[in-house]
OpenMM code with the backbone's topology and positions (N, CA, C; nanometers):
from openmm import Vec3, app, unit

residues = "UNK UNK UNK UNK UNK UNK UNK UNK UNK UNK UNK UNK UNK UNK UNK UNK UNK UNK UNK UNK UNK UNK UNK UNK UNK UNK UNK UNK UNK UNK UNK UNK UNK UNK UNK UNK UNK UNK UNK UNK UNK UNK UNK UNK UNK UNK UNK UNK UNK UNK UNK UNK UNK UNK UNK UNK UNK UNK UNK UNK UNK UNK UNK UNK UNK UNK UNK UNK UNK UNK UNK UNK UNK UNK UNK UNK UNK UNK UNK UNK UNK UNK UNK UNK UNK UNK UNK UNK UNK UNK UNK UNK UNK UNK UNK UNK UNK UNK UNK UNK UNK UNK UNK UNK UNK UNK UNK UNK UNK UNK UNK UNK UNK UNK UNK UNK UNK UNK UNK UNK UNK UNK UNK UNK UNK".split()
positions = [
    Vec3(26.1334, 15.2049, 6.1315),
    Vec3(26.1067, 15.0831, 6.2077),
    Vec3(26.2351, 15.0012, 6.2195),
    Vec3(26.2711, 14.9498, 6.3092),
    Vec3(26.3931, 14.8356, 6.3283),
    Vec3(26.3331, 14.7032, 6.2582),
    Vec3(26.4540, 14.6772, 6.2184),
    Vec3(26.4766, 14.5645, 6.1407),
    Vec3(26.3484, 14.4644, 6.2347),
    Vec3(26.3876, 14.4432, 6.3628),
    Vec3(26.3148, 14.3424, 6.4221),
    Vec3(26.1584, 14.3453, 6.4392),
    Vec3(26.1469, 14.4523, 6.4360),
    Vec3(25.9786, 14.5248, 6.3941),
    Vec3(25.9211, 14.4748, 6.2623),
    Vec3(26.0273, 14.4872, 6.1473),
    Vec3(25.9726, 14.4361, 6.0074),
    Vec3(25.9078, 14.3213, 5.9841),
    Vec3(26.0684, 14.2411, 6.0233),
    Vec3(26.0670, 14.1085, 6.0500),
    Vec3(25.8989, 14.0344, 6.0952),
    Vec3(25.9252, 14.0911, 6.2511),
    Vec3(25.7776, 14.0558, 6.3078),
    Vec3(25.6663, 14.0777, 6.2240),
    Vec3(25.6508, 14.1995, 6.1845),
    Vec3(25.5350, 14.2565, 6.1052),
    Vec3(25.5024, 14.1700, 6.0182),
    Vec3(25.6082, 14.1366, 5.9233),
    Vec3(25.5463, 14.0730, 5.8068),
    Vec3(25.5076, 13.9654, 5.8757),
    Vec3(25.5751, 13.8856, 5.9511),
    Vec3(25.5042, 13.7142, 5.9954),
    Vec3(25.3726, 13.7405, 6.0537),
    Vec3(25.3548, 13.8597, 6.1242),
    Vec3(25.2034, 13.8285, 6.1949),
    Vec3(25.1333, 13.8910, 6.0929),
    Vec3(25.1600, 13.9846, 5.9633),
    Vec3(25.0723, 13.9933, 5.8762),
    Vec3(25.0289, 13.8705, 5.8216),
    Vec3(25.1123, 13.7817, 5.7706),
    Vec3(25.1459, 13.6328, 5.7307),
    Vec3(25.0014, 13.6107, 5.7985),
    Vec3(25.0167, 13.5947, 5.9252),
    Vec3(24.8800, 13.4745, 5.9579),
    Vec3(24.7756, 13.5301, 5.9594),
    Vec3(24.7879, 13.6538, 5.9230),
    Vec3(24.6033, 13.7594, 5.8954),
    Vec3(24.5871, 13.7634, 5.7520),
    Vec3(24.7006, 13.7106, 5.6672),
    Vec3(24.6797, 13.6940, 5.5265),
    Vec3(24.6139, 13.5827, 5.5281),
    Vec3(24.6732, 13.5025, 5.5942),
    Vec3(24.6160, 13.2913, 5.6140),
    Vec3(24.4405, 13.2932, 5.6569),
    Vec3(24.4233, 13.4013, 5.7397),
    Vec3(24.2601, 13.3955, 5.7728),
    Vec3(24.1859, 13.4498, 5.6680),
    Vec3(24.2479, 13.5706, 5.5940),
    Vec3(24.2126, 13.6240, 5.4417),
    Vec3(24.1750, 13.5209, 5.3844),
    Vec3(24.2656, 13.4196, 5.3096),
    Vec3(24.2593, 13.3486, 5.2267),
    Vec3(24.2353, 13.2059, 5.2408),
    Vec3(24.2176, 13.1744, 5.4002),
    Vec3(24.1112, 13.0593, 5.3904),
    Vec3(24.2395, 12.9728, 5.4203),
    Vec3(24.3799, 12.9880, 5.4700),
    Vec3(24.4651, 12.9007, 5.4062),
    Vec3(24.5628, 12.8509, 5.5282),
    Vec3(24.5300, 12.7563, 5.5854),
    Vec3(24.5025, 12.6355, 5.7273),
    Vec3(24.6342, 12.6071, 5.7557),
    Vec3(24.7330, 12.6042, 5.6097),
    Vec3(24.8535, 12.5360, 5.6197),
    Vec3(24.9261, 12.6668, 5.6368),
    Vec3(24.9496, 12.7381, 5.6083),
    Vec3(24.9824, 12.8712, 5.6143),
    Vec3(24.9971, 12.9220, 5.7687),
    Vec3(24.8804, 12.9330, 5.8328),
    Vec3(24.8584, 12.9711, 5.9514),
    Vec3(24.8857, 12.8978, 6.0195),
    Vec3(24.9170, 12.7691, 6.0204),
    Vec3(24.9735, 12.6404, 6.0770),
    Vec3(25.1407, 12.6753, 6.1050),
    Vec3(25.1932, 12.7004, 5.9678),
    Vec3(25.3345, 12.7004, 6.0085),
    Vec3(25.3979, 12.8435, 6.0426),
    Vec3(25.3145, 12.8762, 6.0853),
    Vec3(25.3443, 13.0341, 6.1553),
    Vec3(25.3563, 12.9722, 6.3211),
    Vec3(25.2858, 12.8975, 6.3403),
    Vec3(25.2699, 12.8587, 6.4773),
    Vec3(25.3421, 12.7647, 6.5710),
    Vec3(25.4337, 12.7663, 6.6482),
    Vec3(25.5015, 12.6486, 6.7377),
    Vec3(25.3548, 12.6019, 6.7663),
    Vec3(25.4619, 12.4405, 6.7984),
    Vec3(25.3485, 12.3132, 6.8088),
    Vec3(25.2867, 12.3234, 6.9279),
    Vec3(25.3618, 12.4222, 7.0462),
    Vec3(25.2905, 12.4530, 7.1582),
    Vec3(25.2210, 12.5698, 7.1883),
    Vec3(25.1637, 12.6169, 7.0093),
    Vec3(25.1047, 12.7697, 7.0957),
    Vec3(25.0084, 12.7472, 7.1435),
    Vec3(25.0453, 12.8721, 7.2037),
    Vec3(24.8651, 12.8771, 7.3591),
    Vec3(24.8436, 13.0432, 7.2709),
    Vec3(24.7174, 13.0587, 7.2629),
    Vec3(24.6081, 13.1806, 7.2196),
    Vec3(24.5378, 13.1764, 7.3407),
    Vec3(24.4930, 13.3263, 7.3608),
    Vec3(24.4156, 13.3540, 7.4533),
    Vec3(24.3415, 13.4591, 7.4204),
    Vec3(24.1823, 13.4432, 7.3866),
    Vec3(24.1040, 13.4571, 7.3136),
    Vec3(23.9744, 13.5459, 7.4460),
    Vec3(23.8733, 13.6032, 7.4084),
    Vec3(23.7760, 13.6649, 7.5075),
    Vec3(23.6726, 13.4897, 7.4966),
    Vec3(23.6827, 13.3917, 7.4238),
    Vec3(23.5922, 13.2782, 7.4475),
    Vec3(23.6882, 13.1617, 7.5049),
    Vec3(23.8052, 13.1781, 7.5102),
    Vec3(23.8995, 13.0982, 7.5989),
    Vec3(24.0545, 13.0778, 7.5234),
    Vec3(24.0810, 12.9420, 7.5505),
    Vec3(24.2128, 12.9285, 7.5276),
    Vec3(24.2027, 12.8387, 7.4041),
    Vec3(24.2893, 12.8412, 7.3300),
    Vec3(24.3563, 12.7561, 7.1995),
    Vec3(24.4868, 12.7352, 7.1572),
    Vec3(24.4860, 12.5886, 7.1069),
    Vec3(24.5935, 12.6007, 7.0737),
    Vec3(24.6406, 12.5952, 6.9178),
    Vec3(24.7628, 12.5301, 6.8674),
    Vec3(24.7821, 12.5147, 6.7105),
    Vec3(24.6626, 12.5033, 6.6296),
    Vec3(24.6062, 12.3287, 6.6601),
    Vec3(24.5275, 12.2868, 6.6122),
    Vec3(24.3714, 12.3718, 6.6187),
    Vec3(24.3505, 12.4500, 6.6675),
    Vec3(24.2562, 12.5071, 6.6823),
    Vec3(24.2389, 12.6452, 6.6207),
    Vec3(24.3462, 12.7038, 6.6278),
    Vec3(24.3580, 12.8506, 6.5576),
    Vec3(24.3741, 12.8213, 6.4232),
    Vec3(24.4119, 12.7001, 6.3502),
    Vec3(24.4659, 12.6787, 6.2200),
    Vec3(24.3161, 12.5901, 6.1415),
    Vec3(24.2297, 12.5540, 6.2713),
    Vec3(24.1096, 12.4297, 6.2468),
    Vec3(23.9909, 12.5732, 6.2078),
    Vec3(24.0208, 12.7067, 6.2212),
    Vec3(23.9108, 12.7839, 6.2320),
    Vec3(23.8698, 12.7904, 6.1084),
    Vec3(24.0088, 12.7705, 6.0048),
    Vec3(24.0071, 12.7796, 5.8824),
    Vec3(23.9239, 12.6749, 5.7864),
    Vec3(23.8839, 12.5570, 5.8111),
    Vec3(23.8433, 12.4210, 5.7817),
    Vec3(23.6794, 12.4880, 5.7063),
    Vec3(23.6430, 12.5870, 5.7501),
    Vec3(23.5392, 12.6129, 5.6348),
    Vec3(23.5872, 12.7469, 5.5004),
    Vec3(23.6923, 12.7801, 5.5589),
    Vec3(23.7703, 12.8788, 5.4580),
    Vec3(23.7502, 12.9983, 5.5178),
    Vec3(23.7752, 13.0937, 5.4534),
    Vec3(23.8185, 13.2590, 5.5068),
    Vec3(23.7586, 13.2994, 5.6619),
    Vec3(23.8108, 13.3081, 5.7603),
    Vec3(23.7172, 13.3995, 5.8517),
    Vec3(23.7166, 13.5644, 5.8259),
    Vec3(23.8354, 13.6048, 5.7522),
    Vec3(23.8331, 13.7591, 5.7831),
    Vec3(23.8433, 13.8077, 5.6234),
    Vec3(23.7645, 13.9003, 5.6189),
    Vec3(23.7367, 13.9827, 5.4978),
    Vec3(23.9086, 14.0739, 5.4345),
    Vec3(23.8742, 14.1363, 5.5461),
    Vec3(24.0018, 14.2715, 5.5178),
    Vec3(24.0668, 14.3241, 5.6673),
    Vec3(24.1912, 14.3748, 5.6867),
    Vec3(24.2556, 14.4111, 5.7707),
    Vec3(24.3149, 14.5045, 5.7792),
    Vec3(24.3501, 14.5616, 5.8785),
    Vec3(24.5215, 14.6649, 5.8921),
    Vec3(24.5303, 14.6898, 6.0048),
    Vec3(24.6197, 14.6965, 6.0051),
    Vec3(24.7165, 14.6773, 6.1862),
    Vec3(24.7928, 14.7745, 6.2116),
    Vec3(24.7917, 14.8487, 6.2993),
    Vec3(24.8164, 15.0099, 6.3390),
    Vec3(24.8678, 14.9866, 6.4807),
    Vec3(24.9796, 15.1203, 6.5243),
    Vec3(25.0483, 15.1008, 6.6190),
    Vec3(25.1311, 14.9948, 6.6708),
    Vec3(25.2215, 14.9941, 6.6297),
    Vec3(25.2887, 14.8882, 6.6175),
    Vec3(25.3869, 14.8761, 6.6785),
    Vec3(25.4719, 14.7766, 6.8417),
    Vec3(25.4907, 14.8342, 6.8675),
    Vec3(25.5782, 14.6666, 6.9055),
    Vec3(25.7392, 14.6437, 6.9082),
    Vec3(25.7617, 14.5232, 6.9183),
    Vec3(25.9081, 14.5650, 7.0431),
    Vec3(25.8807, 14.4728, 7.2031),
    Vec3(25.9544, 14.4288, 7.2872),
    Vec3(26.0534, 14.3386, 7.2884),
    Vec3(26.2208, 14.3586, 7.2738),
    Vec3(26.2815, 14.2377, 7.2735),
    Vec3(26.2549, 14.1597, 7.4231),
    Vec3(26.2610, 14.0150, 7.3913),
    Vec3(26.2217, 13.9543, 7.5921),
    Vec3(26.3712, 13.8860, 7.5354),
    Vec3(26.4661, 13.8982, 7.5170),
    Vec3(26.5962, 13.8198, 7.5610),
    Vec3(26.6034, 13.7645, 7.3973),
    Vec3(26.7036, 13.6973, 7.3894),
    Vec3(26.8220, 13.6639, 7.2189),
    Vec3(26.7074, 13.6316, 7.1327),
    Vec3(26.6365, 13.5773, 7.1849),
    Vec3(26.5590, 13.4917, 7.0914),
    Vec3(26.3991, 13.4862, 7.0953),
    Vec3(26.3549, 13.5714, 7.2191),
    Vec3(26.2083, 13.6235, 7.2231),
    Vec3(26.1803, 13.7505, 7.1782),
    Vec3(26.0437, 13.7993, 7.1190),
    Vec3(26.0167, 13.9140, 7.1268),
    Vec3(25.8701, 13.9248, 7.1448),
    Vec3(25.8193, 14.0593, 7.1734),
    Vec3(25.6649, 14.0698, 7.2065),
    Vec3(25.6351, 14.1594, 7.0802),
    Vec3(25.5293, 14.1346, 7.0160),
    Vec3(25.5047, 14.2032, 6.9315),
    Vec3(25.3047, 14.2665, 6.9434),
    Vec3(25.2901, 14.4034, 6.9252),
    Vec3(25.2016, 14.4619, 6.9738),
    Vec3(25.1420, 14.5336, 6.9087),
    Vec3(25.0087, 14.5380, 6.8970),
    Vec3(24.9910, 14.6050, 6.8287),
    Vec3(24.7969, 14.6342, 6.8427),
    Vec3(24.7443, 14.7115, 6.7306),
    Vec3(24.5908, 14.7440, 6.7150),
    Vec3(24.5373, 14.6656, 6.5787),
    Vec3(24.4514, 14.6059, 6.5585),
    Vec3(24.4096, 14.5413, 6.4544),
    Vec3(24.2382, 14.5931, 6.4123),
    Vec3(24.1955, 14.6105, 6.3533),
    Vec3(24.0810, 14.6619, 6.3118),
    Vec3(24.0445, 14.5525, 6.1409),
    Vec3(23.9050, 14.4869, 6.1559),
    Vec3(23.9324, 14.3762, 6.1153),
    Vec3(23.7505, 14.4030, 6.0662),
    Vec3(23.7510, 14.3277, 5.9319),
    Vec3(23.5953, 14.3045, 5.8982),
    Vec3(23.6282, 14.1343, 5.8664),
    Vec3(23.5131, 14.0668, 5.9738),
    Vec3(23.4993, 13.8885, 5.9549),
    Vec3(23.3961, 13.8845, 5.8374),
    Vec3(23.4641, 13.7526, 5.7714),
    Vec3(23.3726, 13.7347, 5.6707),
    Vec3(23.2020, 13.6760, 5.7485),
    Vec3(23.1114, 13.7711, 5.6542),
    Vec3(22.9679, 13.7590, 5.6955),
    Vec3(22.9139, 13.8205, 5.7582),
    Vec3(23.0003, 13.9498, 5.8013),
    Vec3(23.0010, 14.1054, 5.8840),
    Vec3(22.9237, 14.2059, 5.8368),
    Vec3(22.8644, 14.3036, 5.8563),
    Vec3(22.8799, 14.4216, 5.7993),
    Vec3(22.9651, 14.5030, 5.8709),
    Vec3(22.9783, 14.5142, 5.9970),
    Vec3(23.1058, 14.6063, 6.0934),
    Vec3(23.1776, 14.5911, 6.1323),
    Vec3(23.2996, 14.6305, 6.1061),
    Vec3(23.4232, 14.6350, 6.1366),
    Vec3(23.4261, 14.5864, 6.2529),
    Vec3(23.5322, 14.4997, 6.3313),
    Vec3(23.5752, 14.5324, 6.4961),
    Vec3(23.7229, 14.5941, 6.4842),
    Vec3(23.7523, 14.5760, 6.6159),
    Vec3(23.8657, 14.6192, 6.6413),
    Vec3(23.9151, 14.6215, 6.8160),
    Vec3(24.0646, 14.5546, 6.7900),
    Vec3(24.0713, 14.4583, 6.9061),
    Vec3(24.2518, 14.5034, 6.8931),
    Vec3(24.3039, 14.4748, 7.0424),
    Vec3(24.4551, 14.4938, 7.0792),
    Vec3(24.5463, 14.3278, 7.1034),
    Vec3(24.6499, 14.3271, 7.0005),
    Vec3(24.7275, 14.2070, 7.0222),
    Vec3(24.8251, 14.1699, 7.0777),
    Vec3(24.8660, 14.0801, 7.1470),
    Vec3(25.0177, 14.1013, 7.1541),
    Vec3(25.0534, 13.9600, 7.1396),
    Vec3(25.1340, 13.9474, 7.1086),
    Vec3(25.2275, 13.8123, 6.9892),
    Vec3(25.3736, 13.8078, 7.0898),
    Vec3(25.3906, 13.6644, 7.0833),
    Vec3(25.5089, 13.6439, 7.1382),
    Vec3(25.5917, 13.5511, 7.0297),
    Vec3(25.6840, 13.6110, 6.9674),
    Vec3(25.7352, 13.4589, 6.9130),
    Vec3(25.9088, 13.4870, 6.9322),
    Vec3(25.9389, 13.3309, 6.9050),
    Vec3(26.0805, 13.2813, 6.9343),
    Vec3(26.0956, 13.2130, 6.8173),
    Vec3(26.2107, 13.3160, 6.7998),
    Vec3(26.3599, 13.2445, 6.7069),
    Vec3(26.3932, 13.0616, 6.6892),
    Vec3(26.3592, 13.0502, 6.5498),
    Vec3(26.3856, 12.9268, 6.5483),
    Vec3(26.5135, 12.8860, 6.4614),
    Vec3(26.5104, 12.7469, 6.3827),
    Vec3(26.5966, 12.7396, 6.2708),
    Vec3(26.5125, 12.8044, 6.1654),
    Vec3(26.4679, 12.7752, 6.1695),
    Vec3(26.3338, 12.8038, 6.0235),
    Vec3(26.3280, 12.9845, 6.0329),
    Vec3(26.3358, 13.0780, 6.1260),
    Vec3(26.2916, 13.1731, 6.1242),
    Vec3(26.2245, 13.1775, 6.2809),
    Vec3(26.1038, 13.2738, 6.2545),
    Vec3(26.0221, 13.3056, 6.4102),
    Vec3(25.9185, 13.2375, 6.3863),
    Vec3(25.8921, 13.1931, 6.5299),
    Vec3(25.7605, 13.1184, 6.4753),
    Vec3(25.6888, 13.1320, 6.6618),
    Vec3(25.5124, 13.1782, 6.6230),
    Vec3(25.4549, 13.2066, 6.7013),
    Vec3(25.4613, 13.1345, 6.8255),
    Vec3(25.3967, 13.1950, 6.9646),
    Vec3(25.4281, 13.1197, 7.0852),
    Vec3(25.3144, 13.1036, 7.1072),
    Vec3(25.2554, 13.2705, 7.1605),
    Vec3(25.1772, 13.2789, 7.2134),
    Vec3(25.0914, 13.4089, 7.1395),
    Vec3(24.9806, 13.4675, 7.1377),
    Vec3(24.8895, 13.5515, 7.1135),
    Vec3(24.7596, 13.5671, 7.2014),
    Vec3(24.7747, 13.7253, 7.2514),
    Vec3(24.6367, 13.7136, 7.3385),
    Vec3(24.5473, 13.8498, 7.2822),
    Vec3(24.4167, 13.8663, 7.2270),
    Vec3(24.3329, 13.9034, 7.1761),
    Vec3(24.2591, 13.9981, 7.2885),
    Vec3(24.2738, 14.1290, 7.2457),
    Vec3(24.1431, 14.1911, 7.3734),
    Vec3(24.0807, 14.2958, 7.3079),
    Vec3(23.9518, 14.2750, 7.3029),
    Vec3(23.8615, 14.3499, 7.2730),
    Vec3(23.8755, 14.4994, 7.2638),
    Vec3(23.8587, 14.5884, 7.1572),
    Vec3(23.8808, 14.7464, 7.1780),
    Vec3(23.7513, 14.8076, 7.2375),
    Vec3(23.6819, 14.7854, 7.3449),
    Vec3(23.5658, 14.7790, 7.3828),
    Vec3(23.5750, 14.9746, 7.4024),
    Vec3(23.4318, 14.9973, 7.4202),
    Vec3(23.4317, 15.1247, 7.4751),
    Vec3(23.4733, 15.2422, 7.3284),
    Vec3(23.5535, 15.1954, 7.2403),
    Vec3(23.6413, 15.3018, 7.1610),
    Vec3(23.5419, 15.2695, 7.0303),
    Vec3(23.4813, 15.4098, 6.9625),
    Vec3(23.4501, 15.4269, 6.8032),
    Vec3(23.5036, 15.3246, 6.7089),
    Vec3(23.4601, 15.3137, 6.6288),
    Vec3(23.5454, 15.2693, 6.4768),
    Vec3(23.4491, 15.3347, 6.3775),
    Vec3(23.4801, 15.4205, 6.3358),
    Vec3(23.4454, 15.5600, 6.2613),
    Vec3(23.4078, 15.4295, 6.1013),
] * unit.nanometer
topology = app.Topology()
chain = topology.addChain("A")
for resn in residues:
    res = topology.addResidue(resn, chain)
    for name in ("N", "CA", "C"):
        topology.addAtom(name, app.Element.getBySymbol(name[0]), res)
């Protein structure tokens, strides 16, 4: 994997650890103050992806497969990937395709954008 693949990886693991563990502030500073999410129930932003957390954990367990990260110019990249996911209060798995945009900051990378699409049609064994 390239360095810039890692990089990415771990931060967007970062905010699927933050839904793991219930943990608002966490998933907060993963996020520019202007992210836009784009979700199959609509659009969100900071405050909203980080507010999901306000009763604690949404997601049980994870892993993220195919992985697959676009430089967009010095300081953007797209990051891509398959997520297969049990929400807390589930019994079945889903599993859904991501793609992550984030930009280079002082601090490190920090999220832009994320848009969520359903793995409709496909097994999860």
């Amino acid at each position: 994997m390239s360095a810039l693949l890692d990089e990415l990886l771990a931060r967007e693991t970062r905010v699927w650890e933050a839904l793991v563990k219930g943990d608002a502030a966490a998933d907060a500073a993963a996020l520019s103050a202007d992210f836009l999410g784009v979700y199959p129930d609509g659009f969100a932003g900071k405050g909203d992806h980080a507010g999901q957390l306000a009763d604690g954990p949404t997601v049980a367990r994870f892993h993220l497969t195919d992985v697959q990260v676009k430089p967009l110019g010095a300081d953007h990249a797209l990051l891509a990937y398959r997520a297969r996911y049990l929400r807390v209060g589930r019994a079945e798995e889903e599993e859904m395709y991501v793609s992550s945009i984030w930009r280079r900051s002082g601090e490190g990378w920090v999220n832009i954008f994320s848009q969520d699409t359903p793995a409709t049609g496909m097994a999860v064994p």
